[in-house]
CHARMM-style PDB file with segment names, atoms N, HN, CA, C and O in Angstrom:
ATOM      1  N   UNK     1      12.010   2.170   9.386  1.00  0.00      PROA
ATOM      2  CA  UNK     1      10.808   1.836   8.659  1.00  0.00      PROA
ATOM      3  C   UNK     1      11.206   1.278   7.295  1.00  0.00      PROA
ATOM      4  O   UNK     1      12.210   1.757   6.768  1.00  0.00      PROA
ATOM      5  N   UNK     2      10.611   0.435   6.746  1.00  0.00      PROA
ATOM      6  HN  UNK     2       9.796   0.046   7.174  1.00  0.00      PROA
ATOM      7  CA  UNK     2      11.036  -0.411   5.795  1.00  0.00      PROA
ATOM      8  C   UNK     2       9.852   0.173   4.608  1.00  0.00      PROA
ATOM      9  O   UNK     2       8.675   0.287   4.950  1.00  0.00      PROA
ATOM     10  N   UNK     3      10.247   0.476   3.377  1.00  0.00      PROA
ATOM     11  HN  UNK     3      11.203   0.383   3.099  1.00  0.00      PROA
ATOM     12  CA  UNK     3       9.192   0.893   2.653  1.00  0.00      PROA
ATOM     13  C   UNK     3       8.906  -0.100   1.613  1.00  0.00      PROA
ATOM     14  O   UNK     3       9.416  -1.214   1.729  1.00  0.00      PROA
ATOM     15  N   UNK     4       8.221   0.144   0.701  1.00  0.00      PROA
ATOM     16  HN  UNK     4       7.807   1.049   0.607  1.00  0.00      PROA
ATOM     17  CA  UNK     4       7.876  -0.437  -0.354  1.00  0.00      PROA
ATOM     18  C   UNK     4       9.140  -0.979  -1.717  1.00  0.00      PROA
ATOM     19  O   UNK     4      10.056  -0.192  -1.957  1.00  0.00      PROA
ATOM     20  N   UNK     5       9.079  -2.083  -2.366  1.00  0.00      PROA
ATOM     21  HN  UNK     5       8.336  -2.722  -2.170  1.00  0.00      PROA
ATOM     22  CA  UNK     5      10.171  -2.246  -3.213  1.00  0.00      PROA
ATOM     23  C   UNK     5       9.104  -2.023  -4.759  1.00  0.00      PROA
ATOM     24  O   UNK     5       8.444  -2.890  -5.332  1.00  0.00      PROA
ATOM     25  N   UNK     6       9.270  -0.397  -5.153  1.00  0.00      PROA
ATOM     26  HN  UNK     6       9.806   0.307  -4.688  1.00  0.00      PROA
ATOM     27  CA  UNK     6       8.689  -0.210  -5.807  1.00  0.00      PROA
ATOM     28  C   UNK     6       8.964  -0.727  -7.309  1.00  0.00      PROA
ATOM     29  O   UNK     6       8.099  -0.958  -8.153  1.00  0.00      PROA
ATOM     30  N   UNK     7      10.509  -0.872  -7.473  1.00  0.00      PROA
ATOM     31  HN  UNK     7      11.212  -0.684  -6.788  1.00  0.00      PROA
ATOM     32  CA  UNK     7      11.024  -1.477  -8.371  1.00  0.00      PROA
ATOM     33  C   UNK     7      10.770  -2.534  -9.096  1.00  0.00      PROA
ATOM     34  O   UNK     7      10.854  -2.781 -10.299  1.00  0.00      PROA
ATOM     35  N   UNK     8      10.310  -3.359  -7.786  1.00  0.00      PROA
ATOM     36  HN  UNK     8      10.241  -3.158  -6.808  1.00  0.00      PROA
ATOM     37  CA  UNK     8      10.255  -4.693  -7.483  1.00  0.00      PROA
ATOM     38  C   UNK     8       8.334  -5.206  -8.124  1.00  0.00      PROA
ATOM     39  O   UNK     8       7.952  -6.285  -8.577  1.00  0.00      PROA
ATOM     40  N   UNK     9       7.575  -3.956  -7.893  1.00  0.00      PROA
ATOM     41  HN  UNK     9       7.886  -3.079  -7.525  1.00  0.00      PROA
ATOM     42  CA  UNK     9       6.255  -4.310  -7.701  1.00  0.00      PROA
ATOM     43  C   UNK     9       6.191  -3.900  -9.245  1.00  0.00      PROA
ATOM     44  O   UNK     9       6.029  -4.666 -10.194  1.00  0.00      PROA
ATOM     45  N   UNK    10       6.355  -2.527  -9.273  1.00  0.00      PROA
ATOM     46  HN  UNK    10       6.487  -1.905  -8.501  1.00  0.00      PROA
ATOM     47  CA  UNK    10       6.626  -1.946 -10.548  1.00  0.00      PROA
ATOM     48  C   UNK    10       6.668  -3.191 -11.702  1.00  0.00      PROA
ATOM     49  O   UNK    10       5.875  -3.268 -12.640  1.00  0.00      PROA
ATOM     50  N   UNK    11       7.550  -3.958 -11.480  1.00  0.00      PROA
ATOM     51  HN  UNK    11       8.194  -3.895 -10.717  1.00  0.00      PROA
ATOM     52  CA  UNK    11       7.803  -4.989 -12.994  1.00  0.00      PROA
ATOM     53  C   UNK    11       6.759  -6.145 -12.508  1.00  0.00      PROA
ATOM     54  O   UNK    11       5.853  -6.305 -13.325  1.00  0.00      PROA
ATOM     55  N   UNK    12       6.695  -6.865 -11.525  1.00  0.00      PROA
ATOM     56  HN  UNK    12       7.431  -6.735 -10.860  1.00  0.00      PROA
ATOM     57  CA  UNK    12       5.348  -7.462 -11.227  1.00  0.00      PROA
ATOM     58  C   UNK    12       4.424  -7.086 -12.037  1.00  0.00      PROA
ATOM     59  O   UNK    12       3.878  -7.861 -12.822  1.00  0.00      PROA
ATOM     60  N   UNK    13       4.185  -6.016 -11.947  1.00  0.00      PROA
ATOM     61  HN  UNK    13       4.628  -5.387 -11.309  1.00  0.00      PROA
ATOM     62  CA  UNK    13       2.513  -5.293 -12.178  1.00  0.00      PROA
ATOM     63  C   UNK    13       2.870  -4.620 -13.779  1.00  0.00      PROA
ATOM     64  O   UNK    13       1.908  -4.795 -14.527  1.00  0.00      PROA
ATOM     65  N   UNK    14       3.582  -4.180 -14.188  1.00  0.00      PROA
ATOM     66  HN  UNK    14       4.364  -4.038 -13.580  1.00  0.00      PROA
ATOM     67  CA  UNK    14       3.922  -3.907 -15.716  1.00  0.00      PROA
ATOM     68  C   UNK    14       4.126  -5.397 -16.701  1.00  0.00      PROA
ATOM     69  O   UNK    14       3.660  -5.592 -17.824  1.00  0.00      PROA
ATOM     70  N   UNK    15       4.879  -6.231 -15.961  1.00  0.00      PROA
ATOM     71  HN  UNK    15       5.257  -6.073 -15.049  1.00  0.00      PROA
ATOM     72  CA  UNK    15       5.690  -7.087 -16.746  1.00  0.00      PROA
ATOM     73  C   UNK    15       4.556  -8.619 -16.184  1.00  0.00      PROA
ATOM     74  O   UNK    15       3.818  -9.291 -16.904  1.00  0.00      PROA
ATOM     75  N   UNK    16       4.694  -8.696 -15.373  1.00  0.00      PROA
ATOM     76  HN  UNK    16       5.294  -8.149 -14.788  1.00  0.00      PROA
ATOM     77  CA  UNK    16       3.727 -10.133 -14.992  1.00  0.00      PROA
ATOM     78  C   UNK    16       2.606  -9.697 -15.131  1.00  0.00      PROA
ATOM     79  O   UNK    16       2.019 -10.135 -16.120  1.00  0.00      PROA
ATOM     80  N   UNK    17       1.926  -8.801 -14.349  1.00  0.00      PROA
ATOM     81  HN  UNK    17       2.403  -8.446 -13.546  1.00  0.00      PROA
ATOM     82  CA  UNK    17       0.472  -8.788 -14.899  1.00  0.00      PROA
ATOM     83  C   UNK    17      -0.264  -7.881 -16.200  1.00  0.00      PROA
ATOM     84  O   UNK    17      -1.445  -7.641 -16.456  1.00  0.00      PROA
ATOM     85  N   UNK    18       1.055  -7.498 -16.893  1.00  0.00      PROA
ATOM     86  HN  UNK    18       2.013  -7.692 -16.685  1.00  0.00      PROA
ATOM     87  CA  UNK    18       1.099  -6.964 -18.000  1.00  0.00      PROA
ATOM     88  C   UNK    18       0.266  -5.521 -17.920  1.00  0.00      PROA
ATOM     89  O   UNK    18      -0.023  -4.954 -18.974  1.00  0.00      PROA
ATOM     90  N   UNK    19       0.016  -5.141 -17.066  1.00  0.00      PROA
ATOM     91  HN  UNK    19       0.251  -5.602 -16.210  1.00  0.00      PROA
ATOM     92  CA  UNK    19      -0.606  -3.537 -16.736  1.00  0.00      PROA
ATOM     93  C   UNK    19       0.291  -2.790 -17.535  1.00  0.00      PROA
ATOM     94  O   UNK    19       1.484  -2.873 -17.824  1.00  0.00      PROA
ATOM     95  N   UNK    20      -0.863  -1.867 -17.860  1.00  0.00      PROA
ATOM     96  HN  UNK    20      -1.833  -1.800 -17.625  1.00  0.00      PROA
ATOM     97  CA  UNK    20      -0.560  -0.641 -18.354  1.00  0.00      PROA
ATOM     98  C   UNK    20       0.043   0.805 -17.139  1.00  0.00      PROA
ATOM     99  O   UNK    20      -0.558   0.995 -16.081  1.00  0.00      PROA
ATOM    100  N   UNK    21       1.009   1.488 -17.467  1.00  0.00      PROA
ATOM    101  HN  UNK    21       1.497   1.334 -18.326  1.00  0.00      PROA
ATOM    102  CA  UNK    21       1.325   2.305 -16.536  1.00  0.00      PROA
ATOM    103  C   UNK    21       0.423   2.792 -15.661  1.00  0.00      PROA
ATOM    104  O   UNK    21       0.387   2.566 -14.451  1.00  0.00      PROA
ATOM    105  N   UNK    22      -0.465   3.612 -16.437  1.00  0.00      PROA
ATOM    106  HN  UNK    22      -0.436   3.795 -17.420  1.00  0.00      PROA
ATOM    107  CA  UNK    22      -1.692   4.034 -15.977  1.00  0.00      PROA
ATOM    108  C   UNK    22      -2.589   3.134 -14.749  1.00  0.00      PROA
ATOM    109  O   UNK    22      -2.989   3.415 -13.619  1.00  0.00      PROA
ATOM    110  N   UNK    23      -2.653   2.055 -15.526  1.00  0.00      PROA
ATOM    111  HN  UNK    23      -2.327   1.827 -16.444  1.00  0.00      PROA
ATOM    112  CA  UNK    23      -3.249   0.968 -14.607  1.00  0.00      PROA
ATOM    113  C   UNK    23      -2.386   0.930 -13.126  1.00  0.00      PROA
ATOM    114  O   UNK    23      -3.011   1.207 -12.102  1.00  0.00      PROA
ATOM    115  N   UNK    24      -0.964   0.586 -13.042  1.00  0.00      PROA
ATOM    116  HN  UNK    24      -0.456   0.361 -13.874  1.00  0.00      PROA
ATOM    117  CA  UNK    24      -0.539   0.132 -12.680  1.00  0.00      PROA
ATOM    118  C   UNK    24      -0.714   1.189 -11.217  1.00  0.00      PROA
ATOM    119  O   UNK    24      -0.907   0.825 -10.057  1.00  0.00      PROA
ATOM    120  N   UNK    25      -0.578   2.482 -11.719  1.00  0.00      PROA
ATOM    121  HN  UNK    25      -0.421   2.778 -12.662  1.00  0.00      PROA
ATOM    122  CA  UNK    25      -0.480   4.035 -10.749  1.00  0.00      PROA
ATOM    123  C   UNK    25      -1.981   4.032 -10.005  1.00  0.00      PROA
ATOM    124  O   UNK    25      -2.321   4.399  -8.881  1.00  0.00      PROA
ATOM    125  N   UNK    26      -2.747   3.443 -11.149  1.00  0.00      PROA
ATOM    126  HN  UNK    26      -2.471   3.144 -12.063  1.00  0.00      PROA
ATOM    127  CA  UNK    26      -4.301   3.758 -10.424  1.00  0.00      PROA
ATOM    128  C   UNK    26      -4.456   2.937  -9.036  1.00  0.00      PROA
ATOM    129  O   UNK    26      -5.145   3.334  -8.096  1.00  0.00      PROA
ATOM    130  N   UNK    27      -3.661   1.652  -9.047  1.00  0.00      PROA
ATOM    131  HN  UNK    27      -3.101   1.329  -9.810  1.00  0.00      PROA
ATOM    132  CA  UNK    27      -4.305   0.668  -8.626  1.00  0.00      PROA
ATOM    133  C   UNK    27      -3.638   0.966  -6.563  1.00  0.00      PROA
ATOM    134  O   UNK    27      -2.547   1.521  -6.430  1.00  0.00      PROA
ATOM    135  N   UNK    28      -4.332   0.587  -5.424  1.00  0.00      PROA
ATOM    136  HN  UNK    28      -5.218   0.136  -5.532  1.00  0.00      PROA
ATOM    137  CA  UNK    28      -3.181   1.180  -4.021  1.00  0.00      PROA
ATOM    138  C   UNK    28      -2.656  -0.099  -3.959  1.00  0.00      PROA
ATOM    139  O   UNK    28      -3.186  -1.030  -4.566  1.00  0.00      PROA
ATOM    140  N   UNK    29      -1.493  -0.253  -3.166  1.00  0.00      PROA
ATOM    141  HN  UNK    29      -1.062   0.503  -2.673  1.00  0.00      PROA
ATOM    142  CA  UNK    29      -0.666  -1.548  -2.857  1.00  0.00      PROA
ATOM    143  C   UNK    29      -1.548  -2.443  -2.535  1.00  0.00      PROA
ATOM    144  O   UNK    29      -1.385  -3.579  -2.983  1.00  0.00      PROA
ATOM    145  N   UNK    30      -2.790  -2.135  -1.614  1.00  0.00      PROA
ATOM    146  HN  UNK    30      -2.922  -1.213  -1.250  1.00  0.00      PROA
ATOM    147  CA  UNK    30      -3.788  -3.866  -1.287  1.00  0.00      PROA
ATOM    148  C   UNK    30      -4.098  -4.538  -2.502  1.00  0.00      PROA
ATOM    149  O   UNK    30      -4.030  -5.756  -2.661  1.00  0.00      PROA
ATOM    150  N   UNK    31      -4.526  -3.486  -3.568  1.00  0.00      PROA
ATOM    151  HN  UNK    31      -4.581  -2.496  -3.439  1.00  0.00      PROA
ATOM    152  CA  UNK    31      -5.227  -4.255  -4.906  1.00  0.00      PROA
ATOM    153  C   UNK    31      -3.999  -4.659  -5.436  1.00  0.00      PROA
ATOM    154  O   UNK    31      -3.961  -5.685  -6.116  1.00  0.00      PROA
ATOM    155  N   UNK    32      -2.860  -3.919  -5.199  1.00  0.00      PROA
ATOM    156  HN  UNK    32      -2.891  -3.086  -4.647  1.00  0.00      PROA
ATOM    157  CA  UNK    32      -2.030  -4.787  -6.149  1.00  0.00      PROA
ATOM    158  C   UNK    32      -1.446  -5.917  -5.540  1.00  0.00      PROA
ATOM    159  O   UNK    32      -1.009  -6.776  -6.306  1.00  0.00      PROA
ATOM    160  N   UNK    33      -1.329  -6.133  -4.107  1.00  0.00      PROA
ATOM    161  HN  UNK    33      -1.684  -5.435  -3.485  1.00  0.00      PROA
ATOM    162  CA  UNK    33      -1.034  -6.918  -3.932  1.00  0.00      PROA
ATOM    163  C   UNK    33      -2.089  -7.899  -3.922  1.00  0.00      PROA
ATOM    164  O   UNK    33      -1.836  -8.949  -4.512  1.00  0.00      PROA
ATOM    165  N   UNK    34      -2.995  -7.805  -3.486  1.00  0.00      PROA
ATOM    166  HN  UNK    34      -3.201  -6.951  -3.007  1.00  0.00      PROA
ATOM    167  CA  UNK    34      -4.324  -8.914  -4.088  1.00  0.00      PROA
ATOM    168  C   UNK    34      -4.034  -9.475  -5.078  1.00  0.00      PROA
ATOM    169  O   UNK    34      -4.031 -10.705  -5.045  1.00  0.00      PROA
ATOM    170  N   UNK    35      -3.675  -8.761  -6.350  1.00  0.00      PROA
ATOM    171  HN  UNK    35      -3.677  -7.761  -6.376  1.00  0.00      PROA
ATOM    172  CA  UNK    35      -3.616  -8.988  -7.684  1.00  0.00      PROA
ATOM    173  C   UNK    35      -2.566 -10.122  -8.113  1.00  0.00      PROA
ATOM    174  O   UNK    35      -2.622 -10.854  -9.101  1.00  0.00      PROA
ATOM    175  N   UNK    36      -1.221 -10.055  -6.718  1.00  0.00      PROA
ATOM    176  HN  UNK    36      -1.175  -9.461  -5.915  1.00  0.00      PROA
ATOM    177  CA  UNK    36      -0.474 -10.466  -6.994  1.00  0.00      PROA
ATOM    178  C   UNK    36      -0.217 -11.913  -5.970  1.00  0.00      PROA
ATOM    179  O   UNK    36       0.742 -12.673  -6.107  1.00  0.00      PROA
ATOM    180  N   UNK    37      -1.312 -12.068  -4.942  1.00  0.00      PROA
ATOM    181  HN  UNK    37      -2.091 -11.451  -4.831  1.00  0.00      PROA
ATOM    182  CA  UNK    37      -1.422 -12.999  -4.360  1.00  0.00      PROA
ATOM    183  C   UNK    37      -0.467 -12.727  -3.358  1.00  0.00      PROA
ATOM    184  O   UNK    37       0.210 -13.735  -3.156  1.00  0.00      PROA
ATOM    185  N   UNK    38      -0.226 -12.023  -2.835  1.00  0.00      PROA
ATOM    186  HN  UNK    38      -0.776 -11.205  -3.000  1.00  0.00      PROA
ATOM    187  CA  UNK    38       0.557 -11.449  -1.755  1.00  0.00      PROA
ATOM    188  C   UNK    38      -0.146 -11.284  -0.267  1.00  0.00      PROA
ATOM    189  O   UNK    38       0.347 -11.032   0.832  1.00  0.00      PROA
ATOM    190  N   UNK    39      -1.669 -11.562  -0.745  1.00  0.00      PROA
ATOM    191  HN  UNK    39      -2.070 -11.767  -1.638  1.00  0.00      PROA
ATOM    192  CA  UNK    39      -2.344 -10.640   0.703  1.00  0.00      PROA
ATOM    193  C   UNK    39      -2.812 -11.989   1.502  1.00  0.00      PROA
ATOM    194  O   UNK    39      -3.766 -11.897   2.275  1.00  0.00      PROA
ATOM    195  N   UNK    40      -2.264 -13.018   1.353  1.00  0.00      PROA
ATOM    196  HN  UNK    40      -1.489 -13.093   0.725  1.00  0.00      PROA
ATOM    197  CA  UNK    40      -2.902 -14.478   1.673  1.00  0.00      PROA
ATOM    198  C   UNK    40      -2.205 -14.063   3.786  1.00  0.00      PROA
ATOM    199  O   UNK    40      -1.166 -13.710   4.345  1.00  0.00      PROA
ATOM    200  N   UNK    41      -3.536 -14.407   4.130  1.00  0.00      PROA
ATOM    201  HN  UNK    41      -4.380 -14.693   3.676  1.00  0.00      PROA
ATOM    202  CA  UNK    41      -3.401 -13.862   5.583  1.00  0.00      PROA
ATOM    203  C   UNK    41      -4.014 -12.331   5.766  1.00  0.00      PROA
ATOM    204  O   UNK    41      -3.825 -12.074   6.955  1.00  0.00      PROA
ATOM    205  N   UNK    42      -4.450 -11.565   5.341  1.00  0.00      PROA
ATOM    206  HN  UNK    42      -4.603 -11.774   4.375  1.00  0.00      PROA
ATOM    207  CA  UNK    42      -5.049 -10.734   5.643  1.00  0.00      PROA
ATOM    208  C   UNK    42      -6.446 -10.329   5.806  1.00  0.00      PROA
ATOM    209  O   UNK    42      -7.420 -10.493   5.071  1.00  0.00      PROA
ATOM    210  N   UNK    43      -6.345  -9.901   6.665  1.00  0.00      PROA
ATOM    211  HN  UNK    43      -5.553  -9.767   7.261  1.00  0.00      PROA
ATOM    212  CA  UNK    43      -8.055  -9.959   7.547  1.00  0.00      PROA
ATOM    213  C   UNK    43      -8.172  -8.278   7.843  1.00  0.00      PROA
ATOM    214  O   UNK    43      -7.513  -7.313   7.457  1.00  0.00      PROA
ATOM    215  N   UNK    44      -9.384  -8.446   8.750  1.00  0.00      PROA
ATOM    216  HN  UNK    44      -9.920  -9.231   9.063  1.00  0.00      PROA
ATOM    217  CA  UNK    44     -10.407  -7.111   9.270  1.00  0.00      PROA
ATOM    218  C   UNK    44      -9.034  -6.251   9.972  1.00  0.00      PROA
ATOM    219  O   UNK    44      -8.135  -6.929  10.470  1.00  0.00      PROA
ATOM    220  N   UNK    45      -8.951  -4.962   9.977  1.00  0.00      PROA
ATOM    221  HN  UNK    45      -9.681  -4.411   9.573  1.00  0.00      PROA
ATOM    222  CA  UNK    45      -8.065  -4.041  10.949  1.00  0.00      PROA
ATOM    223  C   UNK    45      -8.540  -4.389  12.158  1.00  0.00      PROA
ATOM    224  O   UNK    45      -9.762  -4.373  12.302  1.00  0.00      PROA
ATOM    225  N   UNK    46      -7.667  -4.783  13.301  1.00  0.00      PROA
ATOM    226  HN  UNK    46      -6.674  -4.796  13.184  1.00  0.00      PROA
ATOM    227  CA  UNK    46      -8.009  -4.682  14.815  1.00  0.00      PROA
ATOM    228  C   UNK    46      -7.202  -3.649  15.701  1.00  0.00      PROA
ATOM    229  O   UNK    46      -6.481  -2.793  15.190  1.00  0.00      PROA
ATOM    230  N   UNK    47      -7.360  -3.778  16.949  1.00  0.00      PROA
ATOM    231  HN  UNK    47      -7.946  -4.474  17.365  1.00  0.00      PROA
ATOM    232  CA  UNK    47      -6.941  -2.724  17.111  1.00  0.00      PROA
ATOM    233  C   UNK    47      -5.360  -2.551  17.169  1.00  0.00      PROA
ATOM    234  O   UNK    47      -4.806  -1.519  16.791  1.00  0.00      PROA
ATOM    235  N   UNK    48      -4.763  -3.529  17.618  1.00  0.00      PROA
ATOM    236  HN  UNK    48      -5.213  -4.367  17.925  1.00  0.00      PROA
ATOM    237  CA  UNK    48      -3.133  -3.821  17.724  1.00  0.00      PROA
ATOM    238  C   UNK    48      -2.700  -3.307  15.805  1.00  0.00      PROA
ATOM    239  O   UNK    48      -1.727  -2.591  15.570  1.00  0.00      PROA
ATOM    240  N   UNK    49      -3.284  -3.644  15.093  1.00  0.00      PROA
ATOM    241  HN  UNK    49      -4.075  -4.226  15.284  1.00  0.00      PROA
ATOM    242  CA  UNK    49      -3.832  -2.986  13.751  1.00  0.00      PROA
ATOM    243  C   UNK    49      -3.088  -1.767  13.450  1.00  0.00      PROA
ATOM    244  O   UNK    49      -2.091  -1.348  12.863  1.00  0.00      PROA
ATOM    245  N   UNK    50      -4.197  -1.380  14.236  1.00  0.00      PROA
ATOM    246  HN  UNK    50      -5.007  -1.721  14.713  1.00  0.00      PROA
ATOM    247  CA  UNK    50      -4.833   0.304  13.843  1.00  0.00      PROA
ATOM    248  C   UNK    50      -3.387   1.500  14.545  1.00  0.00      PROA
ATOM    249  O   UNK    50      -2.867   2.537  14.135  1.00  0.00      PROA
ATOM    250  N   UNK    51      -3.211   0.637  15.731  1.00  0.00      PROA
ATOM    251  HN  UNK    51      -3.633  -0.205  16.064  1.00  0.00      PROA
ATOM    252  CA  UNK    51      -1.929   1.099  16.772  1.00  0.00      PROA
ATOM    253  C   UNK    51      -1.033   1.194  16.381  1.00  0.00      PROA
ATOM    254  O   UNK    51      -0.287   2.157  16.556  1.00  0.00      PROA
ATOM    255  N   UNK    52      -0.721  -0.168  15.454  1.00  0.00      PROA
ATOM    256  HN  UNK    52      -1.327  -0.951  15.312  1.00  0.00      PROA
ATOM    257  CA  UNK    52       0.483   0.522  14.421  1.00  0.00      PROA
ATOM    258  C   UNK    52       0.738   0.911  13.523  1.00  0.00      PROA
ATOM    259  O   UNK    52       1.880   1.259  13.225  1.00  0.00      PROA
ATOM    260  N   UNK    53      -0.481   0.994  12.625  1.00  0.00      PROA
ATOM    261  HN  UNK    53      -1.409   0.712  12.867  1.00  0.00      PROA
ATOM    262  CA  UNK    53      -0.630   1.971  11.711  1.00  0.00      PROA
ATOM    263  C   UNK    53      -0.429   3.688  12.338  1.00  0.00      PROA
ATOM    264  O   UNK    53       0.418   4.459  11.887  1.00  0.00      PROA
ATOM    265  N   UNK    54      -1.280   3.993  13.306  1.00  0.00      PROA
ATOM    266  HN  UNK    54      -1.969   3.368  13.673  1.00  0.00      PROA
ATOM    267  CA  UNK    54      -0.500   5.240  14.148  1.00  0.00      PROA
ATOM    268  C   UNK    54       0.893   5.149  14.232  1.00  0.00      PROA
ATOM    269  O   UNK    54       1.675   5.803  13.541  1.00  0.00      PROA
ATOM    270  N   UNK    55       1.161   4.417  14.996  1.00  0.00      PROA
ATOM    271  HN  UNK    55       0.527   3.885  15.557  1.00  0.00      PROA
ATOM    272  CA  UNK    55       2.410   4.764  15.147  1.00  0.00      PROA
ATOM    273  C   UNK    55       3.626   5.205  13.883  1.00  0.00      PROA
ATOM    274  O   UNK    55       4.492   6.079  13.836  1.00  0.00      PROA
ATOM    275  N   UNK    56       3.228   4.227  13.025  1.00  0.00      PROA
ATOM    276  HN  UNK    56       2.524   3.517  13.062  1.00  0.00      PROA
ATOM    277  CA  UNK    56       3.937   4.412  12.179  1.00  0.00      PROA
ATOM    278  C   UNK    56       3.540   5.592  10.655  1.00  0.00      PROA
ATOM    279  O   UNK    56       4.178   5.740   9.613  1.00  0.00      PROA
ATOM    280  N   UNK    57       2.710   6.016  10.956  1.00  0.00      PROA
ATOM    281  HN  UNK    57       2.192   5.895  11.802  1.00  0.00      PROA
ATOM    282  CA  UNK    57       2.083   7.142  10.274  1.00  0.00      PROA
ATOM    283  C   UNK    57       1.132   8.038  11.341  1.00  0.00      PROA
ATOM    284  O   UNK    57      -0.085   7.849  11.354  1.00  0.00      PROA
ATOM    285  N   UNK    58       1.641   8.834  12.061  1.00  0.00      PROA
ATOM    286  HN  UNK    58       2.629   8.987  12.050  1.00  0.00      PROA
ATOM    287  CA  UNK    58       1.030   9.774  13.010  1.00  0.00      PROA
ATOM    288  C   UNK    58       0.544  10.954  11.889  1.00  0.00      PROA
ATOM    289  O   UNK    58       0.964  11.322  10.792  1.00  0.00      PROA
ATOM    290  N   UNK    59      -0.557  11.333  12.764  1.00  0.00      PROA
ATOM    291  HN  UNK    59      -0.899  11.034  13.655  1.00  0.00      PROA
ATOM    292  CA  UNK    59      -1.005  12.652  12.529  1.00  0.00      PROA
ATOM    293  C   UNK    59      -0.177  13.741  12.846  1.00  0.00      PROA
ATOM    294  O   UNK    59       0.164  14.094  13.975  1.00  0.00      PROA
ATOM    295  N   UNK    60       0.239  14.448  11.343  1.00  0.00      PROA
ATOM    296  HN  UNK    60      -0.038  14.161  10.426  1.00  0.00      PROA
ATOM    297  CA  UNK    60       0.895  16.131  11.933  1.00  0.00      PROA
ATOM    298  C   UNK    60      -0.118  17.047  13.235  1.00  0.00      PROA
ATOM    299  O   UNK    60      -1.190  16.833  13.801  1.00  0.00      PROA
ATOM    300  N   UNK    61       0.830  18.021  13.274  1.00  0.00      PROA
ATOM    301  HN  UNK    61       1.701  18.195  12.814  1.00  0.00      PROA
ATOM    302  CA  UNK    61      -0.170  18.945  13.989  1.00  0.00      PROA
ATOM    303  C   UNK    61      -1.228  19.172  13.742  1.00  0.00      PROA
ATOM    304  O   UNK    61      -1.541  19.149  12.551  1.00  0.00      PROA
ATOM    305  N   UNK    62      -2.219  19.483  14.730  1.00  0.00      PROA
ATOM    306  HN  UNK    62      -1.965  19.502  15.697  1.00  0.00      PROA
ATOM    307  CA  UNK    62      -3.487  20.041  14.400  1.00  0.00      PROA
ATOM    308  C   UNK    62      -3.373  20.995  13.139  1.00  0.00      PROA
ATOM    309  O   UNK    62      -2.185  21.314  13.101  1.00  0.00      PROA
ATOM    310  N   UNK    63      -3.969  21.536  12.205  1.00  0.00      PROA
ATOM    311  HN  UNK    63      -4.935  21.277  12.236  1.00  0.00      PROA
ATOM    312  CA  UNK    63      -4.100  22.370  11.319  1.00  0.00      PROA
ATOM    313  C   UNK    63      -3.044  22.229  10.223  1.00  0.00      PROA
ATOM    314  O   UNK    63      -3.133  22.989   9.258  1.00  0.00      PROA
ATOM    315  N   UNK    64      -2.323  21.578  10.260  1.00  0.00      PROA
ATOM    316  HN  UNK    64      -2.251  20.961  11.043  1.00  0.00      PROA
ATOM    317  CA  UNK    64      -1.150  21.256   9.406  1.00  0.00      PROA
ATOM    318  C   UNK    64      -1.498  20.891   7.875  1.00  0.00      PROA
ATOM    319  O   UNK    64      -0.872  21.225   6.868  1.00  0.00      PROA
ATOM    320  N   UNK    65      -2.398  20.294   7.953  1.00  0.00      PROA
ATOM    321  HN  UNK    65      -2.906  20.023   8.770  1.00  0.00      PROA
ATOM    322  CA  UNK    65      -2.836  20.411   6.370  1.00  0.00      PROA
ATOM    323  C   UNK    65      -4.274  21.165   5.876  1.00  0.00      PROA
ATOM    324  O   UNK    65      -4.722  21.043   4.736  1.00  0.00      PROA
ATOM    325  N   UNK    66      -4.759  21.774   6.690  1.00  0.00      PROA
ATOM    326  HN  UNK    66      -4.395  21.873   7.616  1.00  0.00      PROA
ATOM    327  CA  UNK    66      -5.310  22.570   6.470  1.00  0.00      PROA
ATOM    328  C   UNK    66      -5.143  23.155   5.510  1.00  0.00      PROA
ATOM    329  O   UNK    66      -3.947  23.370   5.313  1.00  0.00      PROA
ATOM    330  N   UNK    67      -6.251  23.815   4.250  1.00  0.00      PROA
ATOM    331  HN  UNK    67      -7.223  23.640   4.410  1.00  0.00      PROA
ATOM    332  CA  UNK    67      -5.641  24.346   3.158  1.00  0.00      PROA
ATOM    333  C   UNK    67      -5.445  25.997   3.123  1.00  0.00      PROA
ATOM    334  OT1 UNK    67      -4.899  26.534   2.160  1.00  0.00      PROA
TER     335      UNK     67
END
């Protein structure tokens, strides 16, 4: 699984779009990448979508986060 180059977005979003830390923490990767013109091609979730979003982030066990 390939994650995020937080490093990478981090100075984007501090240094190019001149955000404030705060800002920068508030904001989830879609807005920032919106922000950053990154999301060109992205559309509605379908289901091939949604399938790999499961897959690649499954649900723990039943009750597992239960508080």
């Amino acid at each position: 699984m390939t994650g995020l180059d937080w490093p990478g977005l981090m100075r984007a979003g501090l240094t190019g779009l001149r955000l404030r830390p705060a800002e920068f923490w508030a904001l989830t990767p879609a807005e920032l990448f919106m922000m950053l013109g990154l999301d060109e091609g992205a559309g509605p979730l379908d289901r091939a979508g949604l399938e790999t979003l499961m897959a690649r982030f499954p649900d723990g066990p039943k009750g597992q986060d239960d508080g």
